[in-house]
Structure formats: structure tokens, C-alpha cells
Biotite code that builds the C-alpha atoms (Angstrom):
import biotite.structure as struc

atoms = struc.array([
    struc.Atom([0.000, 0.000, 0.000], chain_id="A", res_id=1, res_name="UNK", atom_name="CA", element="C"),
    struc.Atom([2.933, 2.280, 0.353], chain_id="A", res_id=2, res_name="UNK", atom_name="CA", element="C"),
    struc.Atom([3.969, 1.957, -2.976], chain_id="A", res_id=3, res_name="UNK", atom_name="CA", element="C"),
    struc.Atom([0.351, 2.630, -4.262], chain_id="A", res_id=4, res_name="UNK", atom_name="CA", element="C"),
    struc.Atom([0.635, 5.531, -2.410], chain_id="A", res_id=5, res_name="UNK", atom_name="CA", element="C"),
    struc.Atom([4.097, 6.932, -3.678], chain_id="A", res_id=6, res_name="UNK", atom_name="CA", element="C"),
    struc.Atom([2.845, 6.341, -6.943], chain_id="A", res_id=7, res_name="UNK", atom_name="CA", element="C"),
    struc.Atom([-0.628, 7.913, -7.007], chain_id="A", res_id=8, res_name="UNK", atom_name="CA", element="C"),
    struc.Atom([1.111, 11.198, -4.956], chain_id="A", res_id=9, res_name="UNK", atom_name="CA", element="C"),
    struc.Atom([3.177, 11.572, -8.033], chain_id="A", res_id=10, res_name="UNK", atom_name="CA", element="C"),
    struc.Atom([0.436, 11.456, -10.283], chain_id="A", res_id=11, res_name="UNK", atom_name="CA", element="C"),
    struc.Atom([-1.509, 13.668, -8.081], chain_id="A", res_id=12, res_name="UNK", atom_name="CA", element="C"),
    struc.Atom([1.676, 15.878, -7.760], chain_id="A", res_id=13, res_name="UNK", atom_name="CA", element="C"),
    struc.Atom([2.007, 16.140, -11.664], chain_id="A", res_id=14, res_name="UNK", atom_name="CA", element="C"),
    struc.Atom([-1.510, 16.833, -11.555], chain_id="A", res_id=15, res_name="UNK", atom_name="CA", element="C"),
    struc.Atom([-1.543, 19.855, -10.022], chain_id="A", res_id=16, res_name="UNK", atom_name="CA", element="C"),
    struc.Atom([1.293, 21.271, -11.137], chain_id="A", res_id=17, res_name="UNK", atom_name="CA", element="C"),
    struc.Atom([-0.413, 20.814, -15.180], chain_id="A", res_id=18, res_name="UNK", atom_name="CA", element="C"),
    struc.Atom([-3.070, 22.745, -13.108], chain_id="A", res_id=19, res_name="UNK", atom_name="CA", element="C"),
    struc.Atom([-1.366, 25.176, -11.687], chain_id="A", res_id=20, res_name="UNK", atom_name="CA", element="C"),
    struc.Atom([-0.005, 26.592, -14.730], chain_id="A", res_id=21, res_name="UNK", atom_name="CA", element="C"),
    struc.Atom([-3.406, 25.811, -16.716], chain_id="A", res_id=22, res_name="UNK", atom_name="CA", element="C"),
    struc.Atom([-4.851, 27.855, -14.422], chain_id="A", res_id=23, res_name="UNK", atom_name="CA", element="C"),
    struc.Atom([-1.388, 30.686, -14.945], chain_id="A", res_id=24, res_name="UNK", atom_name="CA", element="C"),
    struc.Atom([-2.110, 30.216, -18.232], chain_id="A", res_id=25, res_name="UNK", atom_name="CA", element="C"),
    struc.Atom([-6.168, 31.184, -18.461], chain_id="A", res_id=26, res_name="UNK", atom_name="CA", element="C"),
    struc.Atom([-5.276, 34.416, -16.195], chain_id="A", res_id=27, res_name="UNK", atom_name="CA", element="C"),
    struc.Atom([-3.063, 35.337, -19.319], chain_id="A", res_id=28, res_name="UNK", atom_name="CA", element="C"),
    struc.Atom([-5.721, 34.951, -21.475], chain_id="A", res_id=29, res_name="UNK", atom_name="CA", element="C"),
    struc.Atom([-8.368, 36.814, -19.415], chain_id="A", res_id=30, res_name="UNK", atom_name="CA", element="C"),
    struc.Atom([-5.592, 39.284, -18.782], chain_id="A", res_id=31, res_name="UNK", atom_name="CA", element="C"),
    struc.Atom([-5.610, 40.009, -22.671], chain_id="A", res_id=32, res_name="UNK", atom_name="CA", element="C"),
    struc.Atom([-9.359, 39.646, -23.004], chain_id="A", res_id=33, res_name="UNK", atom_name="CA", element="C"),
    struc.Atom([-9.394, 43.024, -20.405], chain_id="A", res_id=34, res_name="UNK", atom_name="CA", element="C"),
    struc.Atom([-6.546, 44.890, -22.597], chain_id="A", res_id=35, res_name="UNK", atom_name="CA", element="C"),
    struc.Atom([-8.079, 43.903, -25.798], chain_id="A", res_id=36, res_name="UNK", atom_name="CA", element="C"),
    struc.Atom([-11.588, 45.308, -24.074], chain_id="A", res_id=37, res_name="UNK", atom_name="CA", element="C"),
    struc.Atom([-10.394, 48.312, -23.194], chain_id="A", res_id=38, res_name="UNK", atom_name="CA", element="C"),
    struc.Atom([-8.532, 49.027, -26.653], chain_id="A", res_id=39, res_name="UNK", atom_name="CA", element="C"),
    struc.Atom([-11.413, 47.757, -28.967], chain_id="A", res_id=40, res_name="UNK", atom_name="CA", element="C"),
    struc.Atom([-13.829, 47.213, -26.957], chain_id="A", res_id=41, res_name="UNK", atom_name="CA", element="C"),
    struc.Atom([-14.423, 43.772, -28.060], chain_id="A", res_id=42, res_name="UNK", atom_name="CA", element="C"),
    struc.Atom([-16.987, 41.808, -26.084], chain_id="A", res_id=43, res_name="UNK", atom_name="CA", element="C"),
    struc.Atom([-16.262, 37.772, -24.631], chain_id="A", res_id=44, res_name="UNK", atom_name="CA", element="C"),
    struc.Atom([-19.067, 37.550, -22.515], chain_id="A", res_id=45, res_name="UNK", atom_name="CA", element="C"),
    struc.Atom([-21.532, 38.896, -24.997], chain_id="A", res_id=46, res_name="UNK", atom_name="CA", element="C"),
    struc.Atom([-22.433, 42.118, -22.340], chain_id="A", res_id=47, res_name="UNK", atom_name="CA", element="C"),
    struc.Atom([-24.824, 44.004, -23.801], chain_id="A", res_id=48, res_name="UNK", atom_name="CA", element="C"),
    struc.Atom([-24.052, 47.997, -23.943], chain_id="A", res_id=49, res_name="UNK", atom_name="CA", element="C"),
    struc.Atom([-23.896, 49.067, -27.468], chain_id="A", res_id=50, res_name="UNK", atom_name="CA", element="C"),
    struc.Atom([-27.784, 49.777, -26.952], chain_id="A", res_id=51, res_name="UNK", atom_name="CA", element="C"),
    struc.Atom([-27.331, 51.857, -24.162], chain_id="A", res_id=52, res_name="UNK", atom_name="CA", element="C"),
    struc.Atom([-28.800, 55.550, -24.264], chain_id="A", res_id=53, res_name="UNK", atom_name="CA", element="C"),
    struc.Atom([-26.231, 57.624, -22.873], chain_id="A", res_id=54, res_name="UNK", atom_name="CA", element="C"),
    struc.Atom([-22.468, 57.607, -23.396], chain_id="A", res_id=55, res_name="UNK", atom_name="CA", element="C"),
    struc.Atom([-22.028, 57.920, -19.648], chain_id="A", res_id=56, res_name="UNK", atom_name="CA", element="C"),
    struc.Atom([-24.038, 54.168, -19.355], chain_id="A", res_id=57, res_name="UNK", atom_name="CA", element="C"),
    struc.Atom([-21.919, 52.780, -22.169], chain_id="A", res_id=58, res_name="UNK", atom_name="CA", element="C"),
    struc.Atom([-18.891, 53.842, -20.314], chain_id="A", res_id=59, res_name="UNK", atom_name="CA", element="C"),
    struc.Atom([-20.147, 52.518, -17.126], chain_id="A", res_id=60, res_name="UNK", atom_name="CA", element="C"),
    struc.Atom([-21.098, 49.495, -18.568], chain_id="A", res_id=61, res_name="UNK", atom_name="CA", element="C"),
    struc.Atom([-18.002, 48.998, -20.496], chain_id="A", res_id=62, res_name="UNK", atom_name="CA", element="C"),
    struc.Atom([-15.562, 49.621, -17.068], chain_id="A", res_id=63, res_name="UNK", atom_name="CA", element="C"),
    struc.Atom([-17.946, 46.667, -15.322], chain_id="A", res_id=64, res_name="UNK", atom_name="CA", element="C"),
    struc.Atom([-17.119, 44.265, -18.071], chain_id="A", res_id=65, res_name="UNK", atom_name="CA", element="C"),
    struc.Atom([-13.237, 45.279, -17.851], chain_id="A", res_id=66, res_name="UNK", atom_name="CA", element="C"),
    struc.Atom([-13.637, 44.779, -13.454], chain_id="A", res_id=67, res_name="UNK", atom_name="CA", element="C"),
    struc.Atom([-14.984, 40.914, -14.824], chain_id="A", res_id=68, res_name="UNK", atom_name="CA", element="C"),
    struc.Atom([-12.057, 40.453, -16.940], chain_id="A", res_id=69, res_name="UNK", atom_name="CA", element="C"),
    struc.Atom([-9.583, 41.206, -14.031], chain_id="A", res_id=70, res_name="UNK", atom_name="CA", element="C"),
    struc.Atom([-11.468, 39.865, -11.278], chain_id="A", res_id=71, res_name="UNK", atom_name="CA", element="C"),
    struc.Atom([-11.433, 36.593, -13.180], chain_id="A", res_id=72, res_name="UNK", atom_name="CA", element="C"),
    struc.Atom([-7.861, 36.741, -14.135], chain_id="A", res_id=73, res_name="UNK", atom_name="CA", element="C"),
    struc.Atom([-7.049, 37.233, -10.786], chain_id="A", res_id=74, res_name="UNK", atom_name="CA", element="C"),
    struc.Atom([-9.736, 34.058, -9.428], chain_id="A", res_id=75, res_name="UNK", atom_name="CA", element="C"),
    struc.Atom([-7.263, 32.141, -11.888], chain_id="A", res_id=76, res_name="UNK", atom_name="CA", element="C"),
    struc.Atom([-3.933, 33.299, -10.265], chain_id="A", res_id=77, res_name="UNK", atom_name="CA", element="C"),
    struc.Atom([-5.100, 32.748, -6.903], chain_id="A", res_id=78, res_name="UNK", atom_name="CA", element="C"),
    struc.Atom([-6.403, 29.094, -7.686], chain_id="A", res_id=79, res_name="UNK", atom_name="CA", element="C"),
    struc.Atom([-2.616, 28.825, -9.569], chain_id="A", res_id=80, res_name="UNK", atom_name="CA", element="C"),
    struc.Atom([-0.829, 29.715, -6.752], chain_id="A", res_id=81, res_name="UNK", atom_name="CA", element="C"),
    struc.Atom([-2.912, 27.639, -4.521], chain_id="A", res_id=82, res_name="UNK", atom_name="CA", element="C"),
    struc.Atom([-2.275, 24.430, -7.006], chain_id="A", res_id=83, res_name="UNK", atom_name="CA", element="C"),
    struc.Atom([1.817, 25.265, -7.106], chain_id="A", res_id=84, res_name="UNK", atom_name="CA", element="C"),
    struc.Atom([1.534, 25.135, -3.122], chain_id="A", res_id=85, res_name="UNK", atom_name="CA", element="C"),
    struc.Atom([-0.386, 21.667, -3.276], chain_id="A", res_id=86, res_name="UNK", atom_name="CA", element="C"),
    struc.Atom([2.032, 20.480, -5.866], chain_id="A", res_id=87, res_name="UNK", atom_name="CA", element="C"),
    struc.Atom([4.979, 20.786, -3.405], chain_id="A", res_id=88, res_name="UNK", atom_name="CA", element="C"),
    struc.Atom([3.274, 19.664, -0.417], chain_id="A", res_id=89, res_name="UNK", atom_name="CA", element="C"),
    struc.Atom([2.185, 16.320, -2.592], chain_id="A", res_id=90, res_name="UNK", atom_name="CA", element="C"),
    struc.Atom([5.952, 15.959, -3.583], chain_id="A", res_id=91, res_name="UNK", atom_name="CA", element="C"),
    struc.Atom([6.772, 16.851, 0.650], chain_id="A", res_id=92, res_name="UNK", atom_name="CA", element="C"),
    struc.Atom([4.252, 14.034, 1.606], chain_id="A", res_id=93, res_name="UNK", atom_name="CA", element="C"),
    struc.Atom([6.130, 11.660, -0.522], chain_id="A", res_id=94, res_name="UNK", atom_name="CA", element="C"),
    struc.Atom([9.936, 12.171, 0.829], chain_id="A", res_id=95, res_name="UNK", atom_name="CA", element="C"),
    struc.Atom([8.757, 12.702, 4.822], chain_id="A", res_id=96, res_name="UNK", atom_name="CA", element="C"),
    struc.Atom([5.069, 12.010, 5.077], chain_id="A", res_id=97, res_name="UNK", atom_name="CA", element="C"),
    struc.Atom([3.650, 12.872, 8.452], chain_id="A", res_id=98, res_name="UNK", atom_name="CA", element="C"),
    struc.Atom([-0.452, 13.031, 9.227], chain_id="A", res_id=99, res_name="UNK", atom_name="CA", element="C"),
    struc.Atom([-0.885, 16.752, 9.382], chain_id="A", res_id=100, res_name="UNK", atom_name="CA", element="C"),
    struc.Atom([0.960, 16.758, 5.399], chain_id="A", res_id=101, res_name="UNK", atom_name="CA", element="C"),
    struc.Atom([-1.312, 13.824, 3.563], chain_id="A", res_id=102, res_name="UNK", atom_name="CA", element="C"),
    struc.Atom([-4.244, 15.930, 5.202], chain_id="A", res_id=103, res_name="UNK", atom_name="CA", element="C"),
    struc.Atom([-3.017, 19.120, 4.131], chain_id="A", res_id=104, res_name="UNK", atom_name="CA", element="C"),
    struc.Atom([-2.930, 17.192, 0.759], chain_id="A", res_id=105, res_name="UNK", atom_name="CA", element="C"),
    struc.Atom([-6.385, 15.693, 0.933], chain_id="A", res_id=106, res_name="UNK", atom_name="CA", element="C"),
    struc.Atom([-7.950, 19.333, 1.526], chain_id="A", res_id=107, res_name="UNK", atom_name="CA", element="C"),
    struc.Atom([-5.818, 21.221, -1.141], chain_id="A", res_id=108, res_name="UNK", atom_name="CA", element="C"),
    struc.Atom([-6.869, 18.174, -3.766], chain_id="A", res_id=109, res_name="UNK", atom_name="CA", element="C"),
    struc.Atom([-10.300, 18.612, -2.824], chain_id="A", res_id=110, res_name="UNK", atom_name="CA", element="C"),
    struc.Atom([-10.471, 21.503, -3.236], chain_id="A", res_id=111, res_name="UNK", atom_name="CA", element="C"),
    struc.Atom([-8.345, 21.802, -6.853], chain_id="A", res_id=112, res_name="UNK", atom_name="CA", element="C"),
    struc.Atom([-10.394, 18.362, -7.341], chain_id="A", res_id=113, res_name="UNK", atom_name="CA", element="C"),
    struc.Atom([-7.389, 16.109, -7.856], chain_id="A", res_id=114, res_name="UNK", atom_name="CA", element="C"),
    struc.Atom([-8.321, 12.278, -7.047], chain_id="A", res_id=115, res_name="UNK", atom_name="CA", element="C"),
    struc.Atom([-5.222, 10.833, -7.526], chain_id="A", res_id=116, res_name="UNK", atom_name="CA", element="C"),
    struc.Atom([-3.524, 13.087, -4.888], chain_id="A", res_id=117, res_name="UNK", atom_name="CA", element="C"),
    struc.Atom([-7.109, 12.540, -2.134], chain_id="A", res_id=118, res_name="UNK", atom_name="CA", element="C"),
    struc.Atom([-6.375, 8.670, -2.483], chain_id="A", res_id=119, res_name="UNK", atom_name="CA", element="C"),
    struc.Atom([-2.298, 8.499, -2.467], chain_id="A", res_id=120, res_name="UNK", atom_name="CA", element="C"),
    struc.Atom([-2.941, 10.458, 0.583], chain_id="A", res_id=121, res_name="UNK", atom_name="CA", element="C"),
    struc.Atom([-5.723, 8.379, 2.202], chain_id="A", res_id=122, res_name="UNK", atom_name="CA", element="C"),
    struc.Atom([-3.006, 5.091, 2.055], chain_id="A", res_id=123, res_name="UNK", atom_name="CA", element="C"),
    struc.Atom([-0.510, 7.075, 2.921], chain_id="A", res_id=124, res_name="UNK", atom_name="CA", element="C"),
    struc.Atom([-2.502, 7.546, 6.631], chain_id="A", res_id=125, res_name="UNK", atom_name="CA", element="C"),
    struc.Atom([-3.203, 3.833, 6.126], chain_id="A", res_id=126, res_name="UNK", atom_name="CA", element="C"),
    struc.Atom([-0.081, 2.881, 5.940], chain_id="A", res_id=127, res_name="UNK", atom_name="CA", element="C"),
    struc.Atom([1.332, 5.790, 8.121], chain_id="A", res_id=128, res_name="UNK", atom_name="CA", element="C"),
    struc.Atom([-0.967, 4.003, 10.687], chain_id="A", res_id=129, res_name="UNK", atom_name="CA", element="C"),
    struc.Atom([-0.274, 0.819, 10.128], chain_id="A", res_id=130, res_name="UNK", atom_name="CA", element="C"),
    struc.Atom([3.861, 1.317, 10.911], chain_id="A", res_id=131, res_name="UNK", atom_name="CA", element="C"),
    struc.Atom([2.935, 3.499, 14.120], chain_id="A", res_id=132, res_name="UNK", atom_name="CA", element="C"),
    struc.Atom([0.709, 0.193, 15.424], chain_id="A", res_id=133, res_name="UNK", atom_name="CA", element="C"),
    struc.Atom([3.526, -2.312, 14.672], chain_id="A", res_id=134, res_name="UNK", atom_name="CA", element="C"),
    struc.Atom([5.805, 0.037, 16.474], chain_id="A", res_id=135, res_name="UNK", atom_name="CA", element="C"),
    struc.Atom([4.145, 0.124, 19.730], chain_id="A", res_id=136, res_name="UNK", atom_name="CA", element="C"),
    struc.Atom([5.725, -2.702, 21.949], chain_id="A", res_id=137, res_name="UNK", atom_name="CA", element="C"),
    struc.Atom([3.079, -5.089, 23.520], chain_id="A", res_id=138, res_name="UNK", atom_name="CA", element="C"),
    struc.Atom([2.627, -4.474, 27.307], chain_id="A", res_id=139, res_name="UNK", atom_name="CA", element="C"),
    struc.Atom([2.542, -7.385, 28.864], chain_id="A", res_id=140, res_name="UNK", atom_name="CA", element="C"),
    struc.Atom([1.661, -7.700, 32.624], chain_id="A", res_id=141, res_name="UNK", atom_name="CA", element="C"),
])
């Protein structure tokens, strides 16, 4: 079982990290999509304000669709970030495994939604509890 876990870690490991800069990569795009916006004001998300009445609403609704395009870039970096982390503490749990790590792992790949990473964790706590029990000398009275 601890080689089952070693092995699914890595895959969750590589996992995230193809995530992480998936994720990087996305935040570039929507990063663009904003510049592009506010140069041409070419529309994604299909907003409607060429019908508006008054150049003050287009204007207003044209800066709203821009705050989208940034707030979403930066939801992407944030999530990136957060995958990099997981990615190292998946490769951690794998050299020097230790409860609080595979759990730190099983929230972060919940989270990012990483099953490989959830179950190489959940043997690693198997197994992490298995060597702690056969540790234990028997007290005999």
C-alpha cells in the first residue's frame, strides 16, 4: 500500500502542477481579453451595452465588463498559486510524510479536485498508521 501511495502522490503531484499553470495560463488569457476590451472594446461575454442611451451608461457598462475580466484573471492566479503550493506539499508528503501533510494534501486536492492526490494520501494515513501500530511494543503484565 505504500507503494500505491508513492505512486498515485506523483500522479496527483504532476496533476496539479499541469493545473497550476493551466490555471497561470487562463489568467493570461483573461488578462488580454481586459486589454483587448479596453482598446477595442471587443466583447467575450456577450455584455450588452452598445444599446445603451447615454455615453455615460456605455462607459459605465463597459468599465464593469473590464472589473470581470480582471477579477477573473485574478480568481485564476489565486487558484494557480494555490495548485503550485499543493504540488509541493504532494511531492513533501512523498519524501517525509507525516499526518498533518497527507491531510493538508487531501484538503488542497479537494479543493483543486485532484483524485489521484485525495487517495495516495488516504493510504498514505493507512499505511502511516499501520507502521505506528507495529511500532508500539506489547505491554505485557
Amino acid at each position: 500500500m505504500k507503494k500505491a501511495s508513492r505512486i498515485l502522490l506523483t500522479i496527483g503531484g504532476v496533476f496539479h502542477i499541469v493545473d497550476g499553470v493551466s490555471f497561470f495560463i487562463a489568467a493570461l488569457v483573461f488578462l488580454i481579453g481586459s486589454i483587448i476590451f479596453f482598446a477595442t472594446g471587443a466583447n467575450w461575454f456577450g455584455f450588452i451595452y452598445d444599446s445603451v442611451d447615454t455615453e455615460e451608461t456605455m462607459t459605465i457598462a463597459m468599465t464593469m465588463s473590464a472589473i470581470i475580466y480582471i477579477v477573473c484573471a485574478l480568481m485564476f492566479v489565486g487558484f494557480g498559486i494555490m495548485s503550485i503550493i499543493a504540488a509541493r506539499l504532494t511531492f513533501n508528503a512523498i519524501e517525509n510524510g507525516n499526518k498533518t501533510k497527507y491531510i493538508t494534501v487531501i484538503v488542497l486536492s479537494a479543493l483543486l479536485d485532484v483524485i489521484a492526490a485525495i487517495v495516495g494520501s488516504i493510504f498514505g494515513l493507512i499505511t502511516l498508521n499501520k507502521e505506528k501500530n507495529e511500532k508500539e511494543p506489547e505491554v505485557v503484565e
